[in-house]
TINU-401903 format. One record per residue (C-alpha): residue number from 1; residue in one letter; z, y, x. Coordinates in steps of 0.5 Angstrom, whole numbers, plus 500, padded with zeros to 3 digits. Layout:
<nutors>
<nutor pos="NUM" code="A" up="Z" north="Y" east="X"/>
...
</nutors>
This chain:
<nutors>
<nutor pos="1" code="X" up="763" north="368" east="807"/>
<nutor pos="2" code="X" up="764" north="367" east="800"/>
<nutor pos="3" code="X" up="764" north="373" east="795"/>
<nutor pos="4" code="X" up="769" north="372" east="789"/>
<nutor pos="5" code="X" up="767" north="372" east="783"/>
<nutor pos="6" code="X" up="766" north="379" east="778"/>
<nutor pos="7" code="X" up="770" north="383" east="784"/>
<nutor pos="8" code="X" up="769" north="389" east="789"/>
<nutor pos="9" code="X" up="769" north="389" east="795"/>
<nutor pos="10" code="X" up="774" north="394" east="799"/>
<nutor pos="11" code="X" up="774" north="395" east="807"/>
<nutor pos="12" code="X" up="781" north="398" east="809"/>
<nutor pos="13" code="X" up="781" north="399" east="816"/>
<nutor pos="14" code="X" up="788" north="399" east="821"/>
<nutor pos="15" code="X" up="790" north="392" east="817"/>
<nutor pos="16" code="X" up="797" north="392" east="820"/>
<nutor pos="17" code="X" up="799" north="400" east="821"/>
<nutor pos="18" code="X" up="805" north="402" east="817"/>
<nutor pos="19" code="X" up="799" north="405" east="812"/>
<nutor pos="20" code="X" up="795" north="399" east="813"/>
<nutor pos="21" code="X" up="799" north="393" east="810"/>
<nutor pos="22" code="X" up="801" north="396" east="804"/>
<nutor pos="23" code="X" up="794" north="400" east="802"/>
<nutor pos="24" code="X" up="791" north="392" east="803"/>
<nutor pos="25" code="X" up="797" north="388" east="800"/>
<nutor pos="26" code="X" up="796" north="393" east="793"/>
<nutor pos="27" code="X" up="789" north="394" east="793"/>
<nutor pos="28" code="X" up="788" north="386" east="793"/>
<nutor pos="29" code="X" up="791" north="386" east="787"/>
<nutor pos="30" code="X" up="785" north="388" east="783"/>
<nutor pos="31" code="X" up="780" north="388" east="789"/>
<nutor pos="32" code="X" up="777" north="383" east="795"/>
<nutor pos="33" code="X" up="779" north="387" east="800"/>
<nutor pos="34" code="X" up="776" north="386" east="808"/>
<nutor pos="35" code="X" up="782" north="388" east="813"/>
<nutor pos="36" code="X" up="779" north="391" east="819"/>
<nutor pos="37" code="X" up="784" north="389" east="824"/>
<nutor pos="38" code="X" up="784" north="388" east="833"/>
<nutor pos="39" code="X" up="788" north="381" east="831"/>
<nutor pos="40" code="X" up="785" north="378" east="826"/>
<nutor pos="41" code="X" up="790" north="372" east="828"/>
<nutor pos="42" code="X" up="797" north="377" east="826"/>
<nutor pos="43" code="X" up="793" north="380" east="820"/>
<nutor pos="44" code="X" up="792" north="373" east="816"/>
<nutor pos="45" code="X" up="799" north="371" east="817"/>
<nutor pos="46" code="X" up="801" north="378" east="815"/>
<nutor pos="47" code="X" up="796" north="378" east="808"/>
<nutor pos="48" code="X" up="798" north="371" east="804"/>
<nutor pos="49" code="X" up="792" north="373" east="798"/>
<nutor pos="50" code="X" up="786" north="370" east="798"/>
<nutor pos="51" code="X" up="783" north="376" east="796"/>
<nutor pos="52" code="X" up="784" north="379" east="803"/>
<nutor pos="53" code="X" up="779" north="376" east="808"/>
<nutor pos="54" code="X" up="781" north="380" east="816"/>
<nutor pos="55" code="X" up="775" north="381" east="821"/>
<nutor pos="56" code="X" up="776" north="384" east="828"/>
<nutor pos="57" code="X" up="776" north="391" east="829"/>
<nutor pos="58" code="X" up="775" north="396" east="835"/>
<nutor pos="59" code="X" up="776" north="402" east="835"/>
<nutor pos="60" code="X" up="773" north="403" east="841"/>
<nutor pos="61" code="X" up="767" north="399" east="841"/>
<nutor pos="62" code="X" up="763" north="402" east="836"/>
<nutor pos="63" code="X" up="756" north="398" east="838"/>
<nutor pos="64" code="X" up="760" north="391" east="836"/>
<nutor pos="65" code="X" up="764" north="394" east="830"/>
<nutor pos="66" code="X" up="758" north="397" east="827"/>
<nutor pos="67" code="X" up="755" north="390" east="827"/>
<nutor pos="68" code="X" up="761" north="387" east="824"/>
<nutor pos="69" code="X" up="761" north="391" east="818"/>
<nutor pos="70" code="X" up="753" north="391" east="817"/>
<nutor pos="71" code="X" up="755" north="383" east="817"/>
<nutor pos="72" code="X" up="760" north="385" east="812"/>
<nutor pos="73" code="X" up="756" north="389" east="807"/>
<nutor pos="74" code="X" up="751" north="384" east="807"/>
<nutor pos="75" code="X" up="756" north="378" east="805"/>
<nutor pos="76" code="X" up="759" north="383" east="800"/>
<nutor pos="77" code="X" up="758" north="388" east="795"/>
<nutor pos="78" code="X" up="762" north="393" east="798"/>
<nutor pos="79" code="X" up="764" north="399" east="794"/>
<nutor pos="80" code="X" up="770" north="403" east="797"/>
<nutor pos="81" code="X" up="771" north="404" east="804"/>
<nutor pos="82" code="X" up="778" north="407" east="807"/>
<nutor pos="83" code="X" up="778" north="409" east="814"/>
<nutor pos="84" code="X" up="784" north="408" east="815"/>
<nutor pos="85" code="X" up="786" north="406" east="823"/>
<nutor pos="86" code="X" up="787" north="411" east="829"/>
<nutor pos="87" code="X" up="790" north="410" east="835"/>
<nutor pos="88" code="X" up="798" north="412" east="835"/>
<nutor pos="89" code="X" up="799" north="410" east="842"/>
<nutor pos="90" code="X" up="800" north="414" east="849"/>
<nutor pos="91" code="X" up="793" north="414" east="850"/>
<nutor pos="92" code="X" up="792" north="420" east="845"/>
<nutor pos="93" code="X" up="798" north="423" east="847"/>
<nutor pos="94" code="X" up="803" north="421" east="841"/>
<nutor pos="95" code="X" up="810" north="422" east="843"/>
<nutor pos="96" code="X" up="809" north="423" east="850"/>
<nutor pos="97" code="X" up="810" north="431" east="854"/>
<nutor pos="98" code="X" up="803" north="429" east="856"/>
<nutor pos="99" code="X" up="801" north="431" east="849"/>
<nutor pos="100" code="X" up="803" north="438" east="850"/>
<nutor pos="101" code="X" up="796" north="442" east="850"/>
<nutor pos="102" code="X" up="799" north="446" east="857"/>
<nutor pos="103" code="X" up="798" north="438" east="859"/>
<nutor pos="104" code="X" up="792" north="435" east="855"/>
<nutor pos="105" code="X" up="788" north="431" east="860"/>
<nutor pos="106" code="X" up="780" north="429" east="858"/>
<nutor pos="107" code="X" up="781" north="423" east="857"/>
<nutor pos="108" code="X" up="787" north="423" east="852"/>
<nutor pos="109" code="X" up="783" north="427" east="848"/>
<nutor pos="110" code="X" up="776" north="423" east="848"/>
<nutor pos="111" code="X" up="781" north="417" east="846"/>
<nutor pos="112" code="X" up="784" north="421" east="840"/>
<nutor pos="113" code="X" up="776" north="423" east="838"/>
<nutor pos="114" code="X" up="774" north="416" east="839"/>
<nutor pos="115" code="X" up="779" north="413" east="835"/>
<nutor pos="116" code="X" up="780" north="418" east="830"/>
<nutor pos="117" code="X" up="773" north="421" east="829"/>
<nutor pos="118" code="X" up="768" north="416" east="832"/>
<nutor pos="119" code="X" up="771" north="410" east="829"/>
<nutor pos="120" code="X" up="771" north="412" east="821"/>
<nutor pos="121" code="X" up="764" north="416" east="823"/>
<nutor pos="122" code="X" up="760" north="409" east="825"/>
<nutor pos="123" code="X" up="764" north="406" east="819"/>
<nutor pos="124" code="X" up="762" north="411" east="814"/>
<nutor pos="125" code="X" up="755" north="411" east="817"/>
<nutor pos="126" code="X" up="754" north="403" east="817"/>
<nutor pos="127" code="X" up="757" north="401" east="810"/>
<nutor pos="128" code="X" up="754" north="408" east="807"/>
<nutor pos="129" code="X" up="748" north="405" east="809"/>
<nutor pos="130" code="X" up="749" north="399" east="805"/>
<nutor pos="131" code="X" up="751" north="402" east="799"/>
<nutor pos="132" code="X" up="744" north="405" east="799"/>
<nutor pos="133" code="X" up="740" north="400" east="800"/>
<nutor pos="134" code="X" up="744" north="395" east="794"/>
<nutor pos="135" code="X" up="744" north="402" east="789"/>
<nutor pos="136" code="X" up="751" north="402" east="791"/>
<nutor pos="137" code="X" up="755" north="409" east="788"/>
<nutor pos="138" code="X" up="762" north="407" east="792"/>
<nutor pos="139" code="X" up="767" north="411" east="794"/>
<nutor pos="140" code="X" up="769" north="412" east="801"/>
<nutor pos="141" code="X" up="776" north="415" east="803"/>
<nutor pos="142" code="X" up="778" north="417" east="810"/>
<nutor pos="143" code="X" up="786" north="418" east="812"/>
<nutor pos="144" code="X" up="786" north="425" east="814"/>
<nutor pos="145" code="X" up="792" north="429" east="814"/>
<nutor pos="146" code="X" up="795" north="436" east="813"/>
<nutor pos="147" code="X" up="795" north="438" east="820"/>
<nutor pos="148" code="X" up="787" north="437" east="819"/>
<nutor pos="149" code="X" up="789" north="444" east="814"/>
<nutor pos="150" code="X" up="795" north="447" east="817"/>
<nutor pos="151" code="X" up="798" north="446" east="825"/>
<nutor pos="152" code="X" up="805" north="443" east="827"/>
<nutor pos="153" code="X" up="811" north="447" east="827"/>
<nutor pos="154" code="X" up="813" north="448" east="834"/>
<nutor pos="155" code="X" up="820" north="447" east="832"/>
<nutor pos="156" code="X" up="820" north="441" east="829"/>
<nutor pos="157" code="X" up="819" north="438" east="836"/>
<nutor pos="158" code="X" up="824" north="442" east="840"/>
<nutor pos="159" code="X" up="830" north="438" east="844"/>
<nutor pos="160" code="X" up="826" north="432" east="842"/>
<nutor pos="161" code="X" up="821" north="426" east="844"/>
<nutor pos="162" code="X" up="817" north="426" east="839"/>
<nutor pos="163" code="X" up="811" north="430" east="839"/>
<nutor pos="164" code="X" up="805" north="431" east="835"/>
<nutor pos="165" code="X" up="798" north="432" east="841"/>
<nutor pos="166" code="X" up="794" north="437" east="839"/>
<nutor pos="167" code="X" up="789" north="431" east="840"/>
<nutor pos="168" code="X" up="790" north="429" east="833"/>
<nutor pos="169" code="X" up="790" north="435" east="829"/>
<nutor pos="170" code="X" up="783" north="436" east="832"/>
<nutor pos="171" code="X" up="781" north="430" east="830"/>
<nutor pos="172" code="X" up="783" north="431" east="823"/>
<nutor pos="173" code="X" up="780" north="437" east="822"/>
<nutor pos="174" code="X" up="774" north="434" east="825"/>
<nutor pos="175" code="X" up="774" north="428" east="819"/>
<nutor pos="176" code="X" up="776" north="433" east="813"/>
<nutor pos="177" code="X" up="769" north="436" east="815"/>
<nutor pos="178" code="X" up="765" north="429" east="816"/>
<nutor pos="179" code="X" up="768" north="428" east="808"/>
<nutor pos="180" code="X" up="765" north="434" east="806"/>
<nutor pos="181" code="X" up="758" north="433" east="810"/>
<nutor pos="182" code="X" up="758" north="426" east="807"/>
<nutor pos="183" code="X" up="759" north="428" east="800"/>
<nutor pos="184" code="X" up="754" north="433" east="800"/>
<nutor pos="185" code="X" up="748" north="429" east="804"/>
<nutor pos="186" code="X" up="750" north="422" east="800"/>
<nutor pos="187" code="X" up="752" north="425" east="793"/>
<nutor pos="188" code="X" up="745" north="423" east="791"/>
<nutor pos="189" code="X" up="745" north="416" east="791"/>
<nutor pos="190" code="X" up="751" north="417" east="787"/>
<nutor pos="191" code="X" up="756" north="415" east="793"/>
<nutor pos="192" code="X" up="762" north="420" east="793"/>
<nutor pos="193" code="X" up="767" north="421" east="800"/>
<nutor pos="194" code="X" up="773" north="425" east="799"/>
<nutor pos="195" code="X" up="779" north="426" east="804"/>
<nutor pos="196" code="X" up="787" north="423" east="802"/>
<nutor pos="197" code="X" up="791" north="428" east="808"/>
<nutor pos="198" code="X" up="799" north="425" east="808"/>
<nutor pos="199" code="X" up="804" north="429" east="811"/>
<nutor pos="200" code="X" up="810" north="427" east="813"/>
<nutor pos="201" code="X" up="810" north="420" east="813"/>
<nutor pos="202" code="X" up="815" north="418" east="819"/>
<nutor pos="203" code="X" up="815" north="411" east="821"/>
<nutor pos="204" code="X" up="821" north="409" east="820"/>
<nutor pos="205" code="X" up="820" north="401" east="819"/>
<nutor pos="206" code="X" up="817" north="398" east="824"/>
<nutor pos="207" code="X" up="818" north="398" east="832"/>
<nutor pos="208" code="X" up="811" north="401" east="835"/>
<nutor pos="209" code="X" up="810" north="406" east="839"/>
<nutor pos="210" code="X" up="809" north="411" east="833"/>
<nutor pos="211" code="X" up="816" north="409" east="830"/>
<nutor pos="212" code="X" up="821" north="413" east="834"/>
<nutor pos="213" code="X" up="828" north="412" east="830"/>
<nutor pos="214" code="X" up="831" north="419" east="830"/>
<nutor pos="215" code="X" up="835" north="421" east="824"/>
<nutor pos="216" code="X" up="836" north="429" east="825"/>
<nutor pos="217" code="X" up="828" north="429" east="826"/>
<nutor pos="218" code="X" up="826" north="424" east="819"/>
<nutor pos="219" code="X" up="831" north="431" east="817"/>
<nutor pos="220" code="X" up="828" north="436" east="820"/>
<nutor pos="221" code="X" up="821" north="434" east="816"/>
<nutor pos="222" code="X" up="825" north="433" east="809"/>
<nutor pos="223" code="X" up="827" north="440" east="809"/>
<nutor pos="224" code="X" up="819" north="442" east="810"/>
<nutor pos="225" code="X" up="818" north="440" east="804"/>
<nutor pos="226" code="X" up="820" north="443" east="797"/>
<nutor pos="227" code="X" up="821" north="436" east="795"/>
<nutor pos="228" code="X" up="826" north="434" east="799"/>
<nutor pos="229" code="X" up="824" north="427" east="801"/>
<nutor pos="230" code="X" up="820" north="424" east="806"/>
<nutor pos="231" code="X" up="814" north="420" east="804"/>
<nutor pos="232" code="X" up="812" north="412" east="804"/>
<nutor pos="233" code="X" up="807" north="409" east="804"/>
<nutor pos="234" code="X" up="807" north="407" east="798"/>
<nutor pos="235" code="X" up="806" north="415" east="795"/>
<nutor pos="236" code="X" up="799" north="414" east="797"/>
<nutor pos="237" code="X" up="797" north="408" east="792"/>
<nutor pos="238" code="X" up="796" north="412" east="787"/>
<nutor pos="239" code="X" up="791" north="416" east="789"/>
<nutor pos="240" code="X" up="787" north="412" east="793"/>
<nutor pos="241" code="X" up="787" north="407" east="787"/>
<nutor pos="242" code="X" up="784" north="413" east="784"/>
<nutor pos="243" code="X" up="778" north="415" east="788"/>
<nutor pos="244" code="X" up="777" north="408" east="789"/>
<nutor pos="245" code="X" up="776" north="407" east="781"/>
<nutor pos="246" code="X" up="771" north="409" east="776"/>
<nutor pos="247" code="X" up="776" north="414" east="774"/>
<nutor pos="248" code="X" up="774" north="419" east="780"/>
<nutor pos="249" code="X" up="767" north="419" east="779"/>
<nutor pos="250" code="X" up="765" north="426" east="778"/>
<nutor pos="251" code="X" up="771" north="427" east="785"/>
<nutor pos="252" code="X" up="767" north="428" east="792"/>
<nutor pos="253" code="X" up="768" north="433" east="798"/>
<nutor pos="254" code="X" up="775" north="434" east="796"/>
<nutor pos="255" code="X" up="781" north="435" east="802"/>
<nutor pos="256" code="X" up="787" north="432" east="797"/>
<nutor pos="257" code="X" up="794" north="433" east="800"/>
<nutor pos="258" code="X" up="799" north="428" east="799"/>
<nutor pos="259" code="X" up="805" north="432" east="802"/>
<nutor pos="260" code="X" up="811" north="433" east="798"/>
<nutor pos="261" code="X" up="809" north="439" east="797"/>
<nutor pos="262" code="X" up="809" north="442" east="805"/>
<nutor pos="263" code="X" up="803" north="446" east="805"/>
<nutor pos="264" code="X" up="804" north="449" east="799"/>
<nutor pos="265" code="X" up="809" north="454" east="802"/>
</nutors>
């Protein structure tokens, strides 16, 4: 690995989820961005810039990716980290009755706190690591939620086969307390840690398993907010633009909704 010349270097994990790809495609344009991905071979058919460079990722495997990241910060200065990826899938109960907290099974719920808490945790801890050594003040960002603040409405899944398990609320909550711990234990070495909380955020515009088409439900969440609208991806850039930036340098340990205004009634 090469590292470009007078650039940072950005980790941006969950390269090819319905954040993932827009978080990389604009963060590339400022920054050398390290697309954290299980298919390196899709990543870079996706990402055309050279500025973006894919280096496999499992959430899962904690050992292997702890040293793949270590390779990375070594290779490159690394300033920002956005813990991005979870596993949206039946294994963490989405949108299956399984989900349900009467029906949550162990093993589910070991998969949405692996995925969703062990995974940013080992990342966190790997490149924050190497920004203390190299006299790096970074900024790490992990993809909360709302629901790591506030529950589900039971009545925006009634008659319908979507779901939100209690598996990812859970882990949400537990990130947003990471954020805190890491703000507070690294804001000496001048390395900075918040939490972004999306709220609803349906993916409308891919066939994964997290991309259920259903018009009356987009509907039921667009009337939960007092902004009347669902939101895109792109209602993220800014913040986390922000936080990456020299600008937010006095910014850590904050939980920041970008919800449409959801939580604030």
């Amino acid at each position: 690995m090469t590292q470009p010349s007078k650039q940072r270097t950005i980790i941006v994990s969950g390269a090819t989820g319905y954040f993932g790809r827009y978080l990389i495609e604009d963060l590339a344009q400022i920054y050398h961005v390290v697309a954290l991905t299980r298919d390196p071979a899709k990543s870079a058919t996706m990402f055309s810039n050279p500025n973006v460079t894919c280096v496999e990722y499992d959430l899962y495997d904690h050992e292997k990716s702890a040293a793949r990241l270590k390779k990375v910060c070594q290779d490159f200065d690394v300033w920002g980290l956005v813990n991005n990826a979870y596993d949206f899938s039946e294994k963490t109960g989405f949108n299956t009755p399984s989900g349900r907290i009467e029906n949550i099974s162990i093993d589910a719920m070991r998969a949405g706190l692996e995925s969703g808490v062990l995974g940013p945790m080992v990342a966190a801890q790997t490149v924050g690591l190497a920004m203390v050594e190299k006299k790096i003040p970074g900024s790490i960002i992990n993809i909360s939620s709302m629901y790591g603040s506030v529950a589900p409405d039971r009545r925006l899944y009634d008659g319908k086969k979507v779901l939100n398990p209690v598996t990812y609320g859970v882990a949400k909550t537990a990130i947003n307390g990471l954020t805190r711990y890491l703000s507070s234990f690294w804001g000496e070495y001048g390395i900075r840690c918040n939490s972004v909380a999306p709220g609803t955020f349906p993916n409308v515009e891919t066939n994964s398993f997290n991309a259920p088409k259903d018009d009356e439900f987009t509907v039921r969440l667009k009337n939960k907010t007092t902004l009347d609208r669902v939101g895109h991806p792109r209602d993220l850039l800014g913040m986390i633009r922000l936080l990456l930036s020299d600008e937010s340098s006095y910014i850590t340990g904050q939980i920041l909704n970008v919800d449409g205004g959801w939580t604030a009634i």
